[in-house]
C-alpha positions in Angstrom: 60.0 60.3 177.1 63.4 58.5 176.8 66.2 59.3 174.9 65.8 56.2 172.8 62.1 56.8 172.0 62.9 60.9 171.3 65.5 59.5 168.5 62.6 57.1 167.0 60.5 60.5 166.3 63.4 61.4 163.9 64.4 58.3 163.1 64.3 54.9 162.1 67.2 52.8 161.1 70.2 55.7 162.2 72.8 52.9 161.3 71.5 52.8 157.6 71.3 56.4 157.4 74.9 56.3 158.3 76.0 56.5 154.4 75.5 58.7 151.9 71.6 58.7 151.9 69.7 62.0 152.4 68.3 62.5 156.0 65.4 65.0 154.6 63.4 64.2 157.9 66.2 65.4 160.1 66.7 68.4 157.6 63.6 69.5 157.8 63.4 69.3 161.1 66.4 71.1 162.0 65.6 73.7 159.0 62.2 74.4 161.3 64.3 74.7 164.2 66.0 77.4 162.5 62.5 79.3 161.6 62.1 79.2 165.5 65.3 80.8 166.4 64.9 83.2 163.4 61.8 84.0 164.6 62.5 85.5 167.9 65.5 87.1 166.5 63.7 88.7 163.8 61.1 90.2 166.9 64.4 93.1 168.0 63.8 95.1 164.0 60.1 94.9 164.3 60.1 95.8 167.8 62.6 99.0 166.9 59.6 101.4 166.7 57.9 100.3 170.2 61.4 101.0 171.8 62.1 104.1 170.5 58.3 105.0 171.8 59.1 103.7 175.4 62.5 104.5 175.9 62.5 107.9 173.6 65.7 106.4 171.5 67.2 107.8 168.3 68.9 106.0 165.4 72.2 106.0 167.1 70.7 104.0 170.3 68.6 101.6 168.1 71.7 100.4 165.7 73.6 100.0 169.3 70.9 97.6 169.7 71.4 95.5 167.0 75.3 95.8 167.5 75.2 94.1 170.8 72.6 91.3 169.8 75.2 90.8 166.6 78.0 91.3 168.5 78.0 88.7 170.8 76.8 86.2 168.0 79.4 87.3 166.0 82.2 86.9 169.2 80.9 83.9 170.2 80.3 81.6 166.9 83.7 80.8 165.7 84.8 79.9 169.2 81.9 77.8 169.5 82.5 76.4 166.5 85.9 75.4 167.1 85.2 73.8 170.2 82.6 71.7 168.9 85.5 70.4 166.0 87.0 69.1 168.9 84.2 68.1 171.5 81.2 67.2 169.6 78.6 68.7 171.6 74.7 67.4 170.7 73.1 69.3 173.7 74.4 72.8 172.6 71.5 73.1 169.8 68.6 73.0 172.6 71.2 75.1 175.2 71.3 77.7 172.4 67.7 78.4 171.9 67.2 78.1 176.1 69.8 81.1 176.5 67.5 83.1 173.8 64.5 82.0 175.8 66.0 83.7 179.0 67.2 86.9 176.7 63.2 87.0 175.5 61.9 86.8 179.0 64.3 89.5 179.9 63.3 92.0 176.9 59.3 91.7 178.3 60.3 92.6 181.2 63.3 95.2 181.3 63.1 98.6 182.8 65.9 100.5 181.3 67.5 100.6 178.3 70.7 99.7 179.6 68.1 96.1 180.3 67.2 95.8 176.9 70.8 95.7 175.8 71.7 92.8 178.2 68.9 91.0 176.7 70.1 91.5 172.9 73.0 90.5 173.9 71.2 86.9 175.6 69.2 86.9 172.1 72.9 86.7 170.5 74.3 84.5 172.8 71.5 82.3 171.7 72.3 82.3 168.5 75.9 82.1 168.7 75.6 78.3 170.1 72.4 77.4 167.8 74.0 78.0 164.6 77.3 76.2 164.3 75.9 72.9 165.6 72.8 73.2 163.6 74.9 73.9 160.2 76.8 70.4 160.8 73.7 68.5 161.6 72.7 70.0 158.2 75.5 69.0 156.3 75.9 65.2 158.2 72.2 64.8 157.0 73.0 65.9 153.6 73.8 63.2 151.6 76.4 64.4 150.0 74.4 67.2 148.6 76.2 70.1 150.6 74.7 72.7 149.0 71.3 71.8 148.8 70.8 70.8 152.7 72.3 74.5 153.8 69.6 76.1 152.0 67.0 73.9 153.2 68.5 74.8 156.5 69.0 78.5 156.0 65.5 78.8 154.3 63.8 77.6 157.5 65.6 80.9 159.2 65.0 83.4 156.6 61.1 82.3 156.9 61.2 83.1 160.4 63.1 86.4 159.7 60.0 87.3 157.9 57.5 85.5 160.5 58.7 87.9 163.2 57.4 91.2 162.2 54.0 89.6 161.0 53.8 88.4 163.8 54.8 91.6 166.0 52.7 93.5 164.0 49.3 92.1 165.7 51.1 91.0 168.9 53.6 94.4 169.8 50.5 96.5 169.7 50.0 95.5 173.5 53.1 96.6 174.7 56.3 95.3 175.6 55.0 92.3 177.9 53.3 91.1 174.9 56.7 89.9 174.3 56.9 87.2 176.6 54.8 85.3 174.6 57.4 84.7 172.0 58.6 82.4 174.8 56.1 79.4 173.8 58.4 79.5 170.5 61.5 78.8 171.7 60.2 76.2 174.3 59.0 74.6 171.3 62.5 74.6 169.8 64.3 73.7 172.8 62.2 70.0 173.0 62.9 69.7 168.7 66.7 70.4 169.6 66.5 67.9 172.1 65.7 65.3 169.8 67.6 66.2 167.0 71.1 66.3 169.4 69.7 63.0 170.2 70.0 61.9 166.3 73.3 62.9 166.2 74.4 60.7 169.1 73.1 58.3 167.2 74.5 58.8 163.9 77.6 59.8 165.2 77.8 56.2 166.7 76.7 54.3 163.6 79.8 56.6 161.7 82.0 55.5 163.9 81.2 51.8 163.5 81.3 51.8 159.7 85.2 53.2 159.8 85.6 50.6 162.4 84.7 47.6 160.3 87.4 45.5 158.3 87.8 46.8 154.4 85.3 45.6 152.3 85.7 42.4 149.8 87.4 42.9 146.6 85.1 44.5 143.3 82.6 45.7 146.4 83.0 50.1 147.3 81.6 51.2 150.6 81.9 55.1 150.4 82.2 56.6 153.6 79.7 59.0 155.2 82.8 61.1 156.3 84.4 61.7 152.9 84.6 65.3 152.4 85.4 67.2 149.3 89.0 68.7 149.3 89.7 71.9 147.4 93.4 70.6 147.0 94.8 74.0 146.8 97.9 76.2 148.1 97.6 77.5 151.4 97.6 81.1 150.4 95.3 80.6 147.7 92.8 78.8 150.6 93.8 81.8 152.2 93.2 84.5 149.5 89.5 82.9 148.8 88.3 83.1 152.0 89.0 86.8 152.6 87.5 87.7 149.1 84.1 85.3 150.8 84.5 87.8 153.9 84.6 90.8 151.5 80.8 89.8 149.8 79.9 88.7 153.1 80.5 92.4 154.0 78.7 93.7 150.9 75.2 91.3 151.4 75.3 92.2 155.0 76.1 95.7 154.9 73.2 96.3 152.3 71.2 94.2 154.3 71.7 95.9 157.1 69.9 99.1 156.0 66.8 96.9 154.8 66.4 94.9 157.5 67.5 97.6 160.3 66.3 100.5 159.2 63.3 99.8 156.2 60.7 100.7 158.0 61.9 104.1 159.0 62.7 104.6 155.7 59.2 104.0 154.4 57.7 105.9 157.2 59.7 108.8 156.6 60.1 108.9 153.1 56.2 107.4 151.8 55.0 108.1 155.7 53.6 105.5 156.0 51.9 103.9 159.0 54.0 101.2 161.1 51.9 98.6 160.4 52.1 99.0 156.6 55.6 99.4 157.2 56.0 96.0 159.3 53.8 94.5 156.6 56.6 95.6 153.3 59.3 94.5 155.4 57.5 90.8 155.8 56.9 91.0 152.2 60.7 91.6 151.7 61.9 89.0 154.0 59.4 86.8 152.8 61.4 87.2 149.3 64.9 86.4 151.2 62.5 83.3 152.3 61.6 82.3 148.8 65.1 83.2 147.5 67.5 81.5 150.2 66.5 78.0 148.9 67.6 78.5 145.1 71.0 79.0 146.2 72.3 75.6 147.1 70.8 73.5 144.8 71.7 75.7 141.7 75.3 75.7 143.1 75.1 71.8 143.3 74.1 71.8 140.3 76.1 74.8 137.7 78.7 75.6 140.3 79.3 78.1 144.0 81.2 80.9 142.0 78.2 81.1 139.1 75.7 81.3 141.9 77.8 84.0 144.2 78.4 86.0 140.5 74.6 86.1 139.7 73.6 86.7 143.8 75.8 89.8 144.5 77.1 91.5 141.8 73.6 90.7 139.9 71.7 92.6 142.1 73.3 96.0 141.5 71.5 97.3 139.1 68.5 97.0 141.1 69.7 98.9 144.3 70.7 101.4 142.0 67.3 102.1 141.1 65.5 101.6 144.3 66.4 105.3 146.4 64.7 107.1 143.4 61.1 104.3 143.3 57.9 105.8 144.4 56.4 103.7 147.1 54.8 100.8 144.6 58.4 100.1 143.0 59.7 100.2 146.3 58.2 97.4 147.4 58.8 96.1 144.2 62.7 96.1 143.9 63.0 95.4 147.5 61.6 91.9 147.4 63.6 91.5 144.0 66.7 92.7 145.7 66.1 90.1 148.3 65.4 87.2 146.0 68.4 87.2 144.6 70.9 88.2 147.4 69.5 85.3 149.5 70.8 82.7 147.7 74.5 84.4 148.3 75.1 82.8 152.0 74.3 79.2 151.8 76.7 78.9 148.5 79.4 81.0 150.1 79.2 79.2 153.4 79.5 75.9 151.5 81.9 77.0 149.3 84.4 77.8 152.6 83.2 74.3 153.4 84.9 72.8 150.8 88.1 75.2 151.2 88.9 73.9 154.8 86.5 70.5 154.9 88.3 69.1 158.1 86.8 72.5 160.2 83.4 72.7 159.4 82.3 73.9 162.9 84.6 76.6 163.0 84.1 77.5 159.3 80.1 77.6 160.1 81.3 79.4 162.8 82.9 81.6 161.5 81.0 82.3 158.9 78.1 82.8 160.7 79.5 84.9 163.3 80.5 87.7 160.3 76.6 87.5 159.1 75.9 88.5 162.3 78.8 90.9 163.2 78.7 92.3 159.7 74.9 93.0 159.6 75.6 94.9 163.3 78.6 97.1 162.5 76.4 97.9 159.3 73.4 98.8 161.6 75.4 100.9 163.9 77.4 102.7 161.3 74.1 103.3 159.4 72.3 104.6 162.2 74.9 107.5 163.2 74.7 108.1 159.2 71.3 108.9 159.3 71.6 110.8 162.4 74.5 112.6 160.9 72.2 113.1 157.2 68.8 111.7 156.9 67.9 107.7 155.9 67.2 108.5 152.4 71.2 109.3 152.2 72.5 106.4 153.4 70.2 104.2 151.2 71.6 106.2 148.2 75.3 105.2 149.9 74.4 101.4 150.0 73.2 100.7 146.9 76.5 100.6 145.5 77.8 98.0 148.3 76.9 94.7 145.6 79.6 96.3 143.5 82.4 94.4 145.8 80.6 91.3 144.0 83.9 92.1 141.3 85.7 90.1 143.3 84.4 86.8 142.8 86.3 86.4 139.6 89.3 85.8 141.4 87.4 82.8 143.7 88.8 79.1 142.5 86.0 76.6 140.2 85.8 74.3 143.1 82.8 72.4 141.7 82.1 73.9 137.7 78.6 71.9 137.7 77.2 68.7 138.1 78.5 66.4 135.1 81.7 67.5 136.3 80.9 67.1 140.1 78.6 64.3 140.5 81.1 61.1 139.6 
């Protein structure tokens, strides 16, 4: 199949999508891309229990796990966000998901343990170039409607987050090789990505042709596809906001950390429960963070980012609160509630730095990409020498005052206060 054709599956007149119209084809499309990839990264926590089995691991070993896969992510995003600013770079998105193709083969297959951190780290890699391109094809699809489209996006990844342990929960049973055939999935996403970097070319081209014509006729307004919102602040107070962002990234991640890392040993050990029941309440909590991601952007479009980041972090404190002292029932309960409403938190933070530095939105998805990742893998590896050091049950009762660091959102600037304000 050609190039040309590939684009048609996407895409009709490009050149008249060039404006401010919604792409939701491309979106959604990209937003399934991003259940794939999530998908296979989501298989390394479900998988935790069959590696400890095989390689006779303890906590402190498993959170070094998910510090390498995070830490290269983490490393790698910003950089490769930055250098897609400057070099626009189409073919990354299906790159990306081949590199985590390699890492998946690799984890089927690896002998040692010192193997199966090499291929967390590919699984990283993966995502480190997957994410920043995918986040601007996102937002250049958006319409305007910044918000909105990052949710879409980031809902397709949270669904596979929860997709991966259903899945490994019938698959993993058969041992490790069973693994390899999570490789189908990203083979899938590497001929989507294809197509979609494709689009872009495309749209790219058709951009660059509207800026190129002569001005329009007077009493006629043509508003261009690359007008960006400013924030039209100080430097330092640019500054200031996005470390207070970084400091509720911390506090999501963090807490997330010990749900996503560590939730099933804590049901097994606490409720001892069996794997499989435990895989199954940690779909059902992901499956919240599914449900919840998408709520985000539009409300933000819609009543303003800082509302949304208020209710998202600091509004799910009480909850946490409660949950180390629930019997098995409220558990599962709180947990899903807990991840319902921190979900929406990224999407409206990320588009929120978005609007602080709109000229750098590679590096700032990037960036702020790379600290989901690095943040949620210092949080796993300091949370599994915690419960080495104590028990899990402790350092659940330590993280559940993390959302407390949502205080500082009263100091973030009212970049868009809500839509009769915003939409003109």
């Amino acid at each position: 199949m050609s190039s040309g054709s590939k684009v048609s599956v996407l895409g009709g007149d490009v050149a008249a999508d060039a404006g401010t119209k919604t792409v939701f084809k491309v979106l959604l499309a990209i937003s399934f891309c991003h259940l794939l990839n999530d998908t296979v990264q989501s298989l390394l926590p479900a998988i935790y229990p069959l590696l400890r089995d095989t390689f006779h691991l303890d906590f402190g070993q498993i959170g070094l796990i998910s510090f390498t896969t995070t830490f290269t992510a983490s490393l790698l995003q910003p950089l490769v966000g930055l250098y897609s600013d400057k070099h626009h770079k189409p073919n990354f998105l299906a790159m990306g998901m081949g590199i985590t193709l390699i890492g998946l083969v690799t984890l089927s297959l690896a002998p040692s343990y010192g193997t199966v951190l090499a291929a967390a780290g590919l699984v990283g890699m993966g995502s480190s170039v997957f994410h920043p391109e995918s986040s601007r094809v996102a937002r250049m699809a958006s319409g305007g409607q910044h918000g909105m489209a990052q949710s879409l996006f980031q809902v397709g990844g949270n669904a596979g987050s929860a997709m991966g342990p259903l899945l490994a929960a019938f698959i993993l049973p058969r041992g490790q090789r069973s693994i390899a055939w999570f490789s189908f999935v990203a083979l899938l996403g590497i001929i989507l990505l294809a197509d979609i970097g494709a689009w872009t070319k495309r749209r790219r081209a058709a951009q660059e042709k509207l800026q190129a014509a002569p001005p329009p006729l007077a009493g006629h307004v043509v508003e261009s596809a690359s007008a960006e919102p400013h924030a039209h602040l100080p430097r330092k107070k640019i500054i200031w906001s996005l470390a207070i962002l970084v400091a509720l990234m911390f506090s999501k991640y963090f807490y997330l950390a010990s749900l996503g890392s560590y939730y099933t040993f804590y049901l097994m050990d606490k409720f001892h429960v069996s794997v499989r029941s435990a895989e199954i309440h940690l779909f059902a909590f992901l499956g919240a963070v599914a449900a919840g991601t998408f709520f985000g952007g539009p409300v933000g479009d819609r009543m303003g980012r800082k509302v949304v980041i208020w209710y998202s972090i600091l509004g799910v404190l009480p909850f946490t609160l409660v949950l180390p002292y629930a019997n098995l029932f409220w558990t599962g309960i709180l947990s899903m509630v807990i991840g319902l409403i921190l979900a929406s938190a990224f999407s409206t933070i990320l588009v929120f730095a978005q609007e602080l530095v709109p000229t750098k939105v590679g590096t700032i998805s990037g960036t702020f990409f790379g600290l989901a990742f690095g943040l949620g893998g210092i949080g796993a590896a300091l949370l599994g020498k915690l419960a080495d050091a104590t028990n899990i049950r402790f350092a659940y009762h330590v993280c559940s005052f993390l959302p407390a660091v949502g205080i500082l959102t009263a100091f973030l600037p009212d970049l868009n206060p809500g839509k009769s304000k915003h939409s003109r």
